[in-house]
ZABA-483478 format. One record per atom (N, C-alpha, C, O): x, y negated, z; residue in one letter. Coordinates in steps of 0.001 Angstrom, whole numbers, padded with zeros to 6 digits, always signed. Each point is the difference from the previous one (the first is absolute). Layout:
# ZABA-483478
XYZA
...
# end
This chain:
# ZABA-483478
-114498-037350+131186X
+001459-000099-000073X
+000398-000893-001170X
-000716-000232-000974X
+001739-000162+001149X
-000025-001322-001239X
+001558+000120-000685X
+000224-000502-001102X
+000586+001057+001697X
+001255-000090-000612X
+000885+001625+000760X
+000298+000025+001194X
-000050+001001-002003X
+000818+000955+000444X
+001344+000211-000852X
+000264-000393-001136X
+000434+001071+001963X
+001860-000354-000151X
+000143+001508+000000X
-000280+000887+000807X
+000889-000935-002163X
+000610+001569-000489X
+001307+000226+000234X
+000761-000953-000166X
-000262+002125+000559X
+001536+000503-000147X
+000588+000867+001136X
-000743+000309+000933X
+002008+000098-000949X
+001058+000587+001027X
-000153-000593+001144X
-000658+000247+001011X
+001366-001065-001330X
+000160-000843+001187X
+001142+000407+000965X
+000217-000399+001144X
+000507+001364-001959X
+001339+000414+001138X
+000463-001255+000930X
+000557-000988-000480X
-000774+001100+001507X
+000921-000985+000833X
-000996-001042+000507X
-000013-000218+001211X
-000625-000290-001821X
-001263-001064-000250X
+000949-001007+000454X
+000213-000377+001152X
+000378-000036-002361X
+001074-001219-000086X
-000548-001332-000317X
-001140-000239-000398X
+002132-000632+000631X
-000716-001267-000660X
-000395-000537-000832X
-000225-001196+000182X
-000095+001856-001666X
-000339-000033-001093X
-001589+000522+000408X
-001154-000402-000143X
+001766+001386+000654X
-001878+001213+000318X
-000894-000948+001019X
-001139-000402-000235X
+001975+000123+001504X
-000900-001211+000728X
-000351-001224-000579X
-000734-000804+000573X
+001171+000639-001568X
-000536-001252-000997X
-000923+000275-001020X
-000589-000891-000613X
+000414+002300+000372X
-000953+000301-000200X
-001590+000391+000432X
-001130-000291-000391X
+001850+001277+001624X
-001473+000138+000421X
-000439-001106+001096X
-000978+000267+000698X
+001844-001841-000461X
-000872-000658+000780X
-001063-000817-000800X
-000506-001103+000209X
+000339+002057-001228X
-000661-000698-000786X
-001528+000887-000329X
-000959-000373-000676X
+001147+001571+001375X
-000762+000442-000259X
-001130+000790+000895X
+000432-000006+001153X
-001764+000718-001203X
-000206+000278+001124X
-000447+001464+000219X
-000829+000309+000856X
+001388+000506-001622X
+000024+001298-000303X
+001066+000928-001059X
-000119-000067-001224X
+001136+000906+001887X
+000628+000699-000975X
-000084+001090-000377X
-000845+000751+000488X
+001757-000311-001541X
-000259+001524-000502X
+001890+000456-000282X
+000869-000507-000708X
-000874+001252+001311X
+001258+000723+000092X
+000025+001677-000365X
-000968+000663-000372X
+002301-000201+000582X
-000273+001420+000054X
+000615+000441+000724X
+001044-000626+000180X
-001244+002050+000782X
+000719+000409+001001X
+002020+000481-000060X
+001016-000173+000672X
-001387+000724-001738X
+001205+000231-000698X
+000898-000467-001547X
-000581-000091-001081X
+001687-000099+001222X
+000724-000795-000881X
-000197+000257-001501X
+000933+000514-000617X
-001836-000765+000111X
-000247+000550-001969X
+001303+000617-000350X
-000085+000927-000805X
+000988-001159+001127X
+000811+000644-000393X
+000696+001462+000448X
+000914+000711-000420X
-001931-000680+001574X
+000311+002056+000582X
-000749+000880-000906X
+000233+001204+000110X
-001372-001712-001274X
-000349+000653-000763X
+000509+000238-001609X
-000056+001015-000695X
+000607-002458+000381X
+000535+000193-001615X
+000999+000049+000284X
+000459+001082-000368X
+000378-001774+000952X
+001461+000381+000360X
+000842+000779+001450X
+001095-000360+000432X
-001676+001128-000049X
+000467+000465+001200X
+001088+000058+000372X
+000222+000028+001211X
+000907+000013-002236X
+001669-000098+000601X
+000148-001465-000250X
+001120-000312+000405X
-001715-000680-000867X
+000442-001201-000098X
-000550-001376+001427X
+000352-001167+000173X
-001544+002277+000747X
-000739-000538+000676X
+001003-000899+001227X
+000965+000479+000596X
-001505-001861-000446X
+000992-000764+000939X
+000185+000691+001776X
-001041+000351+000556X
+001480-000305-000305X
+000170-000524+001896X
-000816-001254-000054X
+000106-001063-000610X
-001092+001645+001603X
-000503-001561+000292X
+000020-000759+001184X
+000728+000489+000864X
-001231-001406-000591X
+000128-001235+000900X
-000228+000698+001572X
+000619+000226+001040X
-001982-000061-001669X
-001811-000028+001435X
-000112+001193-000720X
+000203+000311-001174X
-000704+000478+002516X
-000562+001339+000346X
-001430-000448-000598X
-000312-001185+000115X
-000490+002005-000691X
-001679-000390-000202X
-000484-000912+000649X
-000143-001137-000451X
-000237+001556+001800X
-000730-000484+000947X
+000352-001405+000267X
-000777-000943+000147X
+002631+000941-000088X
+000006-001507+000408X
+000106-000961-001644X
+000027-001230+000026X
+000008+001787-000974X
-000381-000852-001134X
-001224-000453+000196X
-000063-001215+000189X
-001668+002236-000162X
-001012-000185-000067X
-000122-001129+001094X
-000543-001034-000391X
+000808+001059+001211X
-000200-000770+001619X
+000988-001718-000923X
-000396-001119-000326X
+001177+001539+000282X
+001043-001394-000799X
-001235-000404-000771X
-000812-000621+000685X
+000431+000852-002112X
-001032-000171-001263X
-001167-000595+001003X
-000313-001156-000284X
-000287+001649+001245X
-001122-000568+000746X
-000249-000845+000797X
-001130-000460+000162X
+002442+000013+000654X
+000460-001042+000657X
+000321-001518-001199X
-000174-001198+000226X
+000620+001802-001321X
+000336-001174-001270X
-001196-000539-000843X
+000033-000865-000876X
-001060+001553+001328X
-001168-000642-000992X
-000909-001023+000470X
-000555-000161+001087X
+000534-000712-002544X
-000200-001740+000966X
-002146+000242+000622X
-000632-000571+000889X
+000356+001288-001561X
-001171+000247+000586X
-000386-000100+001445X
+000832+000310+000853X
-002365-000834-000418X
-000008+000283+001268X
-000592+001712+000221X
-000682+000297+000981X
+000892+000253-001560X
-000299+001776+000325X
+000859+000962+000079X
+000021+000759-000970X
+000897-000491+002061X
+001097+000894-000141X
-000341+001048+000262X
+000916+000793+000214X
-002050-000372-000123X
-000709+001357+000519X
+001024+000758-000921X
+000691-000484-000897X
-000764+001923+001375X
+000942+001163-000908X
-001060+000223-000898X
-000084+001223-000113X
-000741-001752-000562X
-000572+000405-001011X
+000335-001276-001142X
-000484+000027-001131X
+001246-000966+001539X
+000038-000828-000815X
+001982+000308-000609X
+000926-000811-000007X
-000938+001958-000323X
+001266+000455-000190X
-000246+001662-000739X
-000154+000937+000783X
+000134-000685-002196X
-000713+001474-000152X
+001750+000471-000576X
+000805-000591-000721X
-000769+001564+001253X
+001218+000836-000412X
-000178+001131-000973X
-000292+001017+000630X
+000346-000837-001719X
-000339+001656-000784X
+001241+000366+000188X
+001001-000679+000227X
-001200+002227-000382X
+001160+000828-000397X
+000110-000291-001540X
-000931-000293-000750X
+002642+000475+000344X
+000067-000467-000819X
+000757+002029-000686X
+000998+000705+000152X
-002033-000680-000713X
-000151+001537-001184X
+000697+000125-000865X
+000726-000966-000234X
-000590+002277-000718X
+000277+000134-001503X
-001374-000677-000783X
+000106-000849-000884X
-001171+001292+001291X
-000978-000567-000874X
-000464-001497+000039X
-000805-000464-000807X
+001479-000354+001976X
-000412-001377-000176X
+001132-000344-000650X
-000213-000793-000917X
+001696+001206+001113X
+000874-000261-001136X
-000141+000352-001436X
+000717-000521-000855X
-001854+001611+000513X
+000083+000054-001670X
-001396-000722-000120X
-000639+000295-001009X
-000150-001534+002210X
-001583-000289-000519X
+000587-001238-000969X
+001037-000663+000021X
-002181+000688-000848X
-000248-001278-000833X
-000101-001250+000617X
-000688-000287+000979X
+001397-000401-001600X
-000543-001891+000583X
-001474-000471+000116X
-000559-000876+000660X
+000138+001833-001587X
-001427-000338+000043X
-000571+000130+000704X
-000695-000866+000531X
+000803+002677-000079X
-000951+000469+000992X
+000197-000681+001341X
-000918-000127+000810X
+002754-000516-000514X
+000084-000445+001544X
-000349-001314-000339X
+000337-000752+000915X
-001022-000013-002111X
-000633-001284+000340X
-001570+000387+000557X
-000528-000565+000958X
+000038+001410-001588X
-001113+000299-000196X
-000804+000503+001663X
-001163-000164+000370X
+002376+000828+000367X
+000024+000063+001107X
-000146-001128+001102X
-000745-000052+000979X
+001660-000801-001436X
+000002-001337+000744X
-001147-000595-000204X
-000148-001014+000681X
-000681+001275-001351X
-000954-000823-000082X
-001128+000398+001070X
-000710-000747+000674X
+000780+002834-000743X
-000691+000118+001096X
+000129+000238+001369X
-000834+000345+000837X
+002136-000612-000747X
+000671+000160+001274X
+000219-001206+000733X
+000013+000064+001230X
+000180-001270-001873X
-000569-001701+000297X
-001408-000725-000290X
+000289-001067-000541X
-001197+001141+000620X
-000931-000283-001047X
-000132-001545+000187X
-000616-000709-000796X
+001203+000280+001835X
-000171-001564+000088X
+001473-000661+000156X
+000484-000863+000733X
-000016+001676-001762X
+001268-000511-000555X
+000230-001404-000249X
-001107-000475-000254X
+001940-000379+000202X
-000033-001184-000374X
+001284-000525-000634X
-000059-000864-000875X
+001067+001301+001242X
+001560-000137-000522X
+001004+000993+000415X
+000146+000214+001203X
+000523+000383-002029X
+001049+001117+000277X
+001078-001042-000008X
+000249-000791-000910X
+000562+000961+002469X
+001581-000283-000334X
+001117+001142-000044X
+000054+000975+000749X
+000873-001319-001839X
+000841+000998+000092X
+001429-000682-000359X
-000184-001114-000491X
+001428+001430+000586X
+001351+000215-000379X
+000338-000708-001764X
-000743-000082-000979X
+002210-000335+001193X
+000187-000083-001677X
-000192+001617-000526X
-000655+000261-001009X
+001051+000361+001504X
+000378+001617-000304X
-000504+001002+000295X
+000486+001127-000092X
-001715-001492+000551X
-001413+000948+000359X
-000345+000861-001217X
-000529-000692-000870X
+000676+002155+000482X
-000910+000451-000982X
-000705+001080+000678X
+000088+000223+001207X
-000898+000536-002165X
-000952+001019+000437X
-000669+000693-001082X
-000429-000568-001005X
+000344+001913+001256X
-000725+001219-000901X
+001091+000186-000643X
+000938-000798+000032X
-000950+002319-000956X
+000854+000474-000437X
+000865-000616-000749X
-000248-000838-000866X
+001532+001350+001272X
+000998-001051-000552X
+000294-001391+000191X
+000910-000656-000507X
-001830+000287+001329X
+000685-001416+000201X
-000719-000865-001160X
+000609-000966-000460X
-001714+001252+000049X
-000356-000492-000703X
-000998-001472+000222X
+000111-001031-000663X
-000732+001190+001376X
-000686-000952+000826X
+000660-000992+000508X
+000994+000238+000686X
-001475-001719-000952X
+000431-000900+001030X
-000523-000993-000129X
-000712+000266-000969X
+000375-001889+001369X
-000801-000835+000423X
-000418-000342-001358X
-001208-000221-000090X
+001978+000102-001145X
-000865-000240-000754X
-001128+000817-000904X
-000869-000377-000786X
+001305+001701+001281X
-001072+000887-000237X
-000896-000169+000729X
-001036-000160-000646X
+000868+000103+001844X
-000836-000218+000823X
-001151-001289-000190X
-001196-000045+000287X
+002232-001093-000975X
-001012-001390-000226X
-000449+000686-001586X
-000748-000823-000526X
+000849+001435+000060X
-000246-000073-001368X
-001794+001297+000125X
-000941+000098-000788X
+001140+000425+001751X
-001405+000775+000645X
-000682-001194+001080X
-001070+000384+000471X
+001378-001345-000146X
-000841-000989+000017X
+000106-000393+001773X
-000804-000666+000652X
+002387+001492-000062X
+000116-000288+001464X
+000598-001194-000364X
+000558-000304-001055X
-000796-000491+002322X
+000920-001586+000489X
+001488+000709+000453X
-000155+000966+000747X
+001298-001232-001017X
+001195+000549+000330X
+000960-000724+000634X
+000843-000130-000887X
-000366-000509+002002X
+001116-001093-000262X
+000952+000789+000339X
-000185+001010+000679X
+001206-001356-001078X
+001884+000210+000093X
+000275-000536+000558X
-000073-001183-000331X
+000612+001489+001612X
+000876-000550+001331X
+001163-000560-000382X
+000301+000889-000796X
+000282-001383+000750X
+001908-000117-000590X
+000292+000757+001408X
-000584+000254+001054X
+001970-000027-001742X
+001282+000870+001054X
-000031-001092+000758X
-000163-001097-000534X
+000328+001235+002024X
+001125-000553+001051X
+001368-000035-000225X
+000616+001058-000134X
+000032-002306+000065X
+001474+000337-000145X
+001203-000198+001068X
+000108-000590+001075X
+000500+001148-001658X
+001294+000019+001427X
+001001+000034-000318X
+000471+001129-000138X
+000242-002083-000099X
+001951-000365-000354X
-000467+000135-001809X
+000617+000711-000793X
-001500-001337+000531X
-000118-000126-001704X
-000472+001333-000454X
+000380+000046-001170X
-000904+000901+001401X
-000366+001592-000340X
-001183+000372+001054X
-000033+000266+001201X
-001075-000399-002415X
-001360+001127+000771X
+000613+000736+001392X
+001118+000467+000216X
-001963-000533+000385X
-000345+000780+001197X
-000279+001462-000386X
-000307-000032-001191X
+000274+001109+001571X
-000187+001193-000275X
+000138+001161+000574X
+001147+000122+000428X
-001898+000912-000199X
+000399+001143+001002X
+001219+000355-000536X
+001083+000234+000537X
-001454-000232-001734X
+001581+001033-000376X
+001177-000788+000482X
+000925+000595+000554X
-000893-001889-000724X
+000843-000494+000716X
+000738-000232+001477X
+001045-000541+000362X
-001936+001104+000176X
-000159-000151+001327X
+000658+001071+000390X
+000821-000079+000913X
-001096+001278-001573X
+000208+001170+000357X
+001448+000124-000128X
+000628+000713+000783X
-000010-001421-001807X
+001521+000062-000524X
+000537-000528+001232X
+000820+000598+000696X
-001464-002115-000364X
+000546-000449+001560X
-000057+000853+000680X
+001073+000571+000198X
-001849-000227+000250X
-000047+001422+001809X
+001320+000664-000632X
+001018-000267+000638X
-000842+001055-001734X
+000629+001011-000599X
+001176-000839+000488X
+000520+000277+001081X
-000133-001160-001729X
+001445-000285+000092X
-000106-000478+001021X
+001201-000155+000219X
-001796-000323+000845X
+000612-000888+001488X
-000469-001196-000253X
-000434-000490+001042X
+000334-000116-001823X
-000489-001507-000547X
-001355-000151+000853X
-001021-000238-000645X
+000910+000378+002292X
-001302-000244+000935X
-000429-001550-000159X
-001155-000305+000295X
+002190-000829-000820X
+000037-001198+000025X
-001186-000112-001044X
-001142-000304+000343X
+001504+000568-001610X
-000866+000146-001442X
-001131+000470+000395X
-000987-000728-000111X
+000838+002157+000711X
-000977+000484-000074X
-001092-001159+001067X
-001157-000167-000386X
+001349-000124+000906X
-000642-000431+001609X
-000608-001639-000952X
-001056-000605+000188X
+001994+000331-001022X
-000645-001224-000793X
-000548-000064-000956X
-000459-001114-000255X
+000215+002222-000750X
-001118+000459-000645X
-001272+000737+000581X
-001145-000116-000436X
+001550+000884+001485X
-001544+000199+000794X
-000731-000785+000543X
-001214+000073+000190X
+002180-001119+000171X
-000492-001571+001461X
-000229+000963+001534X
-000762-000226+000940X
+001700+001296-001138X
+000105+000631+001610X
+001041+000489-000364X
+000351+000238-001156X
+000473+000028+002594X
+000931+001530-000097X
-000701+001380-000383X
-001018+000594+000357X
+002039-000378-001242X
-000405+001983-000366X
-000113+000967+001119X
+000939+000150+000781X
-001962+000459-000677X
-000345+000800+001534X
+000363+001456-000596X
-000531+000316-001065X
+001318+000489+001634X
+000052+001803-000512X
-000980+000351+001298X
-000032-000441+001149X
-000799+001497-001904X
-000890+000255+000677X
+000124+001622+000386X
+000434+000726-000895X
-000852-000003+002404X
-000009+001375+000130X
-000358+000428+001000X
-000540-000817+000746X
+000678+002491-000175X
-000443+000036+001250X
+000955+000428+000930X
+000906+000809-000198X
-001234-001536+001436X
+001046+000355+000963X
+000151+001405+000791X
-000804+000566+000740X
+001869-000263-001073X
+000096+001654+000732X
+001012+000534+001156X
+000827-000911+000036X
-000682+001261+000313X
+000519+000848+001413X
+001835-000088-000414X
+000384+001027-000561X
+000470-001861+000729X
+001319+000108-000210X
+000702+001203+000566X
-000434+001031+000513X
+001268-001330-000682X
+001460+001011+000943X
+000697-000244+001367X
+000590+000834+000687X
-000821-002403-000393X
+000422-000206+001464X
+001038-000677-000509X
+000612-000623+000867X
-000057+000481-002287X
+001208-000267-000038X
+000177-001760+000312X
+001177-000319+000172X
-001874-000479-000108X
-000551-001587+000142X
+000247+000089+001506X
+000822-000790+000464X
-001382+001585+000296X
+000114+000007+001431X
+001333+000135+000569X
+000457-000573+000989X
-000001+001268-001625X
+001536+000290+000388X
+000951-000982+000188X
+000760-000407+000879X
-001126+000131-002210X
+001260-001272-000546X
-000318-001081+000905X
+000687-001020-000044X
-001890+001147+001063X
-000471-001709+000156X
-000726-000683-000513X
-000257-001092+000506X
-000307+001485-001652X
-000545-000906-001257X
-000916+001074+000063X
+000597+001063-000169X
-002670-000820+000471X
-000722+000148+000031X
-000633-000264-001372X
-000143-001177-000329X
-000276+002214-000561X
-000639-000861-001443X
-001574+001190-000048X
-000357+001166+000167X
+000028-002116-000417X
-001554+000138-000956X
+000230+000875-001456X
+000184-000694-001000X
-000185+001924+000860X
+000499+000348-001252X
-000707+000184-001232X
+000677+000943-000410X
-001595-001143-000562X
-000405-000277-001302X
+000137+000832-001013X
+000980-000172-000724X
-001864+001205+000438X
+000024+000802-001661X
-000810-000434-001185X
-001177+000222-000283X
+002074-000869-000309X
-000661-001268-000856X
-001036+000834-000954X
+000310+001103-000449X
-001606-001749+000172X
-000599+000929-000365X
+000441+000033-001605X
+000611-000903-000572X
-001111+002289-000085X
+000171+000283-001310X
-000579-000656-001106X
-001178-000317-000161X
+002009+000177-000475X
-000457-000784-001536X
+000371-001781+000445X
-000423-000922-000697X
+001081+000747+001678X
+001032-001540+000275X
+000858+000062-000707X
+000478+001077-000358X
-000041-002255-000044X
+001149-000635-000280X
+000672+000030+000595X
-000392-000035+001167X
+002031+000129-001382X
+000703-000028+001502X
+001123-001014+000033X
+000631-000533-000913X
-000578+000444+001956X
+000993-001340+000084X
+001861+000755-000279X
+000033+001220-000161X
+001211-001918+000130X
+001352+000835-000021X
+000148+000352+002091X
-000279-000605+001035X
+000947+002074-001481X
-000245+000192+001533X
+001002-001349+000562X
+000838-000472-000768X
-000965+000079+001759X
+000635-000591+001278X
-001109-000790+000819X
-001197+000238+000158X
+002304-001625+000473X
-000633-000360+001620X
-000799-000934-000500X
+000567-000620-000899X
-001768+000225+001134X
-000716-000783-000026X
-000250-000853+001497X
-000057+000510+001119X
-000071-001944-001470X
-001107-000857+000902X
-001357+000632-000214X
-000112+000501-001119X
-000559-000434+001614X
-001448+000333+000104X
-001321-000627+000860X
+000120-000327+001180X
-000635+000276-001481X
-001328-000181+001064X
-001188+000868+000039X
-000398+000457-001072X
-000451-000060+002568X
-001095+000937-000348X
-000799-000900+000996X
+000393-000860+000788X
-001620+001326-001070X
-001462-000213+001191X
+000695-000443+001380X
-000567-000830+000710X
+001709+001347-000364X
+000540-000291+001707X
+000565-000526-000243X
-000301-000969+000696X
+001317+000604-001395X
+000955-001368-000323X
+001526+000613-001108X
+000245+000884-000821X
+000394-001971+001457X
+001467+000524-000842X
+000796+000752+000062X
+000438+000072+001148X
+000126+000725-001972X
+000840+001205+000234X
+000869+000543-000927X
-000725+000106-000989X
+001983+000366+000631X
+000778+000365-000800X
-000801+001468-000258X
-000743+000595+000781X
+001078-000290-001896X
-000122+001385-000472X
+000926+000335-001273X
-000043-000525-001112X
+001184+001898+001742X
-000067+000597-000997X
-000424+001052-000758X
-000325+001023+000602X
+000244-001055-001992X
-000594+000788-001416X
+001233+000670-000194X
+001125-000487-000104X
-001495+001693+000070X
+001138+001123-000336X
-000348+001101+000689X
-001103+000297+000458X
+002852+000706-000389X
-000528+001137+000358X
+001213+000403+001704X
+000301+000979+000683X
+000026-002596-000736X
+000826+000213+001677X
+001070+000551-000408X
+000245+000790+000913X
+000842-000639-001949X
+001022+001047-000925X
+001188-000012+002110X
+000629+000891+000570X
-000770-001604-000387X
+000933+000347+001365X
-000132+000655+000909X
+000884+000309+000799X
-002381+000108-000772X
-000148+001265+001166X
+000135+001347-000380X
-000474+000840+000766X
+001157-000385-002038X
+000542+001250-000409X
-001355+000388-000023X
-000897-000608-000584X
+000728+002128+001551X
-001235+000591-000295X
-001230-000454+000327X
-000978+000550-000506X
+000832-001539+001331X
-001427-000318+000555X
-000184-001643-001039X
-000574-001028+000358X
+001403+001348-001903X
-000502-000623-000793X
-001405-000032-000469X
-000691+000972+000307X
+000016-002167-001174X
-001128+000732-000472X
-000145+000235-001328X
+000231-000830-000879X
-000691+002185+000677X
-000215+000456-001601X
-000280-001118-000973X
+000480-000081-001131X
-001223-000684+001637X
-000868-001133-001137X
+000033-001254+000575X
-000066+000034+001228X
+000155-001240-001777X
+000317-000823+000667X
-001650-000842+000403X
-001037-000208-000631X
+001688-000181+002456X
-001467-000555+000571X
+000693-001436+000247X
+001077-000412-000433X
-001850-000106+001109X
-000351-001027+000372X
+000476-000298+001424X
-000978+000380+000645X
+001593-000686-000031X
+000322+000262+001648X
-000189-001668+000641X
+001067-000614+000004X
-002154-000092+000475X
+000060-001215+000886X
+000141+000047+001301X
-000589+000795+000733X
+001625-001911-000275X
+000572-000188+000924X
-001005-001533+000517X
+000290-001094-000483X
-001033+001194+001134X
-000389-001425+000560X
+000924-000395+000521X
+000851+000614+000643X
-001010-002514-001060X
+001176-001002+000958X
-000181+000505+001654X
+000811+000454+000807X
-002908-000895-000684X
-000026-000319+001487X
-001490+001294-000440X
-000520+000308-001073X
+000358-000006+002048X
-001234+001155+000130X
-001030-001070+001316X
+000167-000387+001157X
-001361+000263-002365X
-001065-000601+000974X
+000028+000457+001727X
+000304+001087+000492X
-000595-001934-000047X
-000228+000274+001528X
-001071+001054+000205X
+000055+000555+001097X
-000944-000190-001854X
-001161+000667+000380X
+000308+001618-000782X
-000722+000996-000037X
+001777-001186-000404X
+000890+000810-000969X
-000809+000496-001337X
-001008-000581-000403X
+001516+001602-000159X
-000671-000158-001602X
-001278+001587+000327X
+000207+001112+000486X
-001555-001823-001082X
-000997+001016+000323X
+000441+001948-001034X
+000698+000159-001001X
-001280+000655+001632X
+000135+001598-000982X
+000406-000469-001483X
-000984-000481-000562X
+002113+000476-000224X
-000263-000169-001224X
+000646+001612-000791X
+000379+000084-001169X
-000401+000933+002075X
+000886+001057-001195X
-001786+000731-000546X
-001060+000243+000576X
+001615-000127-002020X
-001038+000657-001047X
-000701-001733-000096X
-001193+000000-000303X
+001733-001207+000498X
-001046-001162-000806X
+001102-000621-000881X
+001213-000025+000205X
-002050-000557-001414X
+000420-000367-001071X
+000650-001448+000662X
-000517-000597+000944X
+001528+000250-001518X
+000380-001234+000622X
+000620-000632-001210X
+000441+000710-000904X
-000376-002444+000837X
+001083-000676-001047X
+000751-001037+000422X
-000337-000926+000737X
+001713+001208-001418X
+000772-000443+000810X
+000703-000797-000947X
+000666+000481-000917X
-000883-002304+001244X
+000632-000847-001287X
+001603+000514+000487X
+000516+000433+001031X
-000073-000767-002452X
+001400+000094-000462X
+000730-001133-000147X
+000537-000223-001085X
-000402-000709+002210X
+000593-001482-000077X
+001015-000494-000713X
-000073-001016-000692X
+001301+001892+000872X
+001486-000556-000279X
+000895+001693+000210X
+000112+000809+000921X
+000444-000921-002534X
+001136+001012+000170X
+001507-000355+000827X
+000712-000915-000413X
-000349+001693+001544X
+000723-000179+000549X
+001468+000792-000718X
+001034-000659-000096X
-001075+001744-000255X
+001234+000718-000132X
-000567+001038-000565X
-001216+000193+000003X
+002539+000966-000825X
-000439+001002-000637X
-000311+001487+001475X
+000481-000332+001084X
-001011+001394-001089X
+000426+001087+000733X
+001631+000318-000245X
+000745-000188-000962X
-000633+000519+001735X
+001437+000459+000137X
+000415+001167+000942X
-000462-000119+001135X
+001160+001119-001331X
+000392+001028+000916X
+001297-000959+000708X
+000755-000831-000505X
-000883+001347+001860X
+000917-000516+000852X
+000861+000965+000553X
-000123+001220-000108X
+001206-001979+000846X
+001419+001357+000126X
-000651+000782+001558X
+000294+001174+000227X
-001170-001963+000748X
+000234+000415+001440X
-001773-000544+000110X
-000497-000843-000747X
-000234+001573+001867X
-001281-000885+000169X
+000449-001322+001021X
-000823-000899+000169X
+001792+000853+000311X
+000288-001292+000356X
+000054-000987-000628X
-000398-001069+000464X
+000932+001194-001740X
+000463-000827-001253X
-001442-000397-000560X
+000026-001080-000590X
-001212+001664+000631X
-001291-000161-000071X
-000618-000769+000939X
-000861-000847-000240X
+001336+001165+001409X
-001010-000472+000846X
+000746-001875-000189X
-000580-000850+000676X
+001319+000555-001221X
+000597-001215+000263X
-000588-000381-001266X
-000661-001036-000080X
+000825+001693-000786X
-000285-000752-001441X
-002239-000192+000290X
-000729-000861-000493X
+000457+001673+001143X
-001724-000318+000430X
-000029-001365+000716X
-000749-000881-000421X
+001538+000682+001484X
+000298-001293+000564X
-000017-001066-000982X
-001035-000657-000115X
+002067+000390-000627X
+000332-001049-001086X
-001271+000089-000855X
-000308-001011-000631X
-000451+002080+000538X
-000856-000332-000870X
-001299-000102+000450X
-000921-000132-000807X
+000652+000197+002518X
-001095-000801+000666X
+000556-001554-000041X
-000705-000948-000346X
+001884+000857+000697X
+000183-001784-000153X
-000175-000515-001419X
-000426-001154-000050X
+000666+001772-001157X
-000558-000298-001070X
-001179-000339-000238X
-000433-001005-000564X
-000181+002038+001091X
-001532-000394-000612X
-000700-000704+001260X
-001209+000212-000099X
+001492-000957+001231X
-000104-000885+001125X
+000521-001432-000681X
-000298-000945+000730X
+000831+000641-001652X
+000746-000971-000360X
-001100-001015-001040X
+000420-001036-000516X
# end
């Protein structure tokens, strides 16, 4: 192995893909360092595990994407209070044909944050520093990204990742209430520990094609509201071969273009017209 790429990697943005196409093995952790030292300060994040790890493995310029060329630790109390030393000391036997660590301007490691590339060159690793990716004059950054989804800013976000932002979850058994209205939706329980977008209508796209969805909790169907707010897609056109079993599968669904806020309406007629205007919206 000749060059491995350290870090988060929330999102595996374009800063991170400029990193690891550089490299041909990474080291990540399953969970956010920060569910252990800071647990009320811990972010919403991007990517569910799985589709981070799968993102990180698809981005590495190596020809070996095997799932072994991607090691995930849990990230502990005791690897948060280890020494810099001991996690160099590790790397040495956990790579042994190490050849260059890439990492972040803002990469540290071992207790406190104490660790970072020039500790690392000063124990005698090769280290290079990636620069940030930039975007409108300002680093690229999860945290940044995350502020986009948060506020609606899908434009920002979608151009610091170099994709649209996907909310990711599993599809479950609705109420019928999509059927009623006319408007058939795919409904979405975004999974836990996401970021979330402001509820309303989105453009969208999934695996079958284009489709509005709204995020919220439906505030106009009185009781057959929902407690928590899901995800509800409406495909434009439903494949000819129609869409295969998807309730209980994980699905992601980019977040194209904010259309409008949720809104309670006076009549479900008054709904069913304002769903109209906002299939020709996102058709446009």
């Amino acid at each position: 192995m000749r060059a491995l790429a350290v870090g988060f990697f929330d999102g595996v943005h374009l800063g991170h893909r400029r990193l690891l196409a550089r490299a041909d093995a990474a080291l990540t952790f399953r969970n956010h360092p920060a569910t252990i030292f800071a647990p009320d300060r811990a972010p919403a994040l991007l990517m569910t595990p799985p589709t981070r790890l799968a993102a990180i493995r698809a981005a590495l310029g190596g020809a070996d994407t095997a799932e072994a060329s991607v090691r995930a630790l849990d990230f502990t109390a005791e690897l948060a209070a280890q020494p810099p030393s001991e996690f160099a000391a590790w790397l040495r036997v956990a790579y042994p044909a190490l050849d260059t660590i890439l990492c972040g301007a803002n990469w540290t490691f071992g207790a406190g944050g104490a660790g970072d590339a020039a500790f690392l060159r000063a124990r005698g690793f090769r280290v290079e520093v990636v620069p940030f990716a930039i975007c409108g004059e300002t680093p690229v950054s999860s945290t940044r990204i995350r502020a986009a989804v948060a506020s609606g800013d899908l434009d920002l976000a979608a151009a610091m990742l170099g994709r649209p932002w996907a909310l990711e979850g599993e599809v479950f058994a609705g109420k019928g209430v999509g059927h009623t209205l006319g408007f058939p939706t795919l409904n979405v329980r975004p999974a836990t520990g996401l970021v979330r977008p402001p509820r309303g209508v989105y453009a969208v796209e999934t695996a079958w094609g284009r489709g509005v969805a709204n995020y919220g909790i439906a505030p106009t169907m009185g009781a057959r509201a929902w407690a928590e707010p899901v995800l509800e897609v409406h495909l434009l056109e439903v494949p000819a071969a129609g869409l295969p079993p998807l309730r209980g599968r994980t699905v992601a669904v980019d977040m194209r273009r904010f259309l409008r806020p949720e809104r309670r309406f006076a009549s479900v007629a008054e709904l069913q017209a304002q769903i109209a205007r906002d299939l020709a919206a996102a058709r446009a």
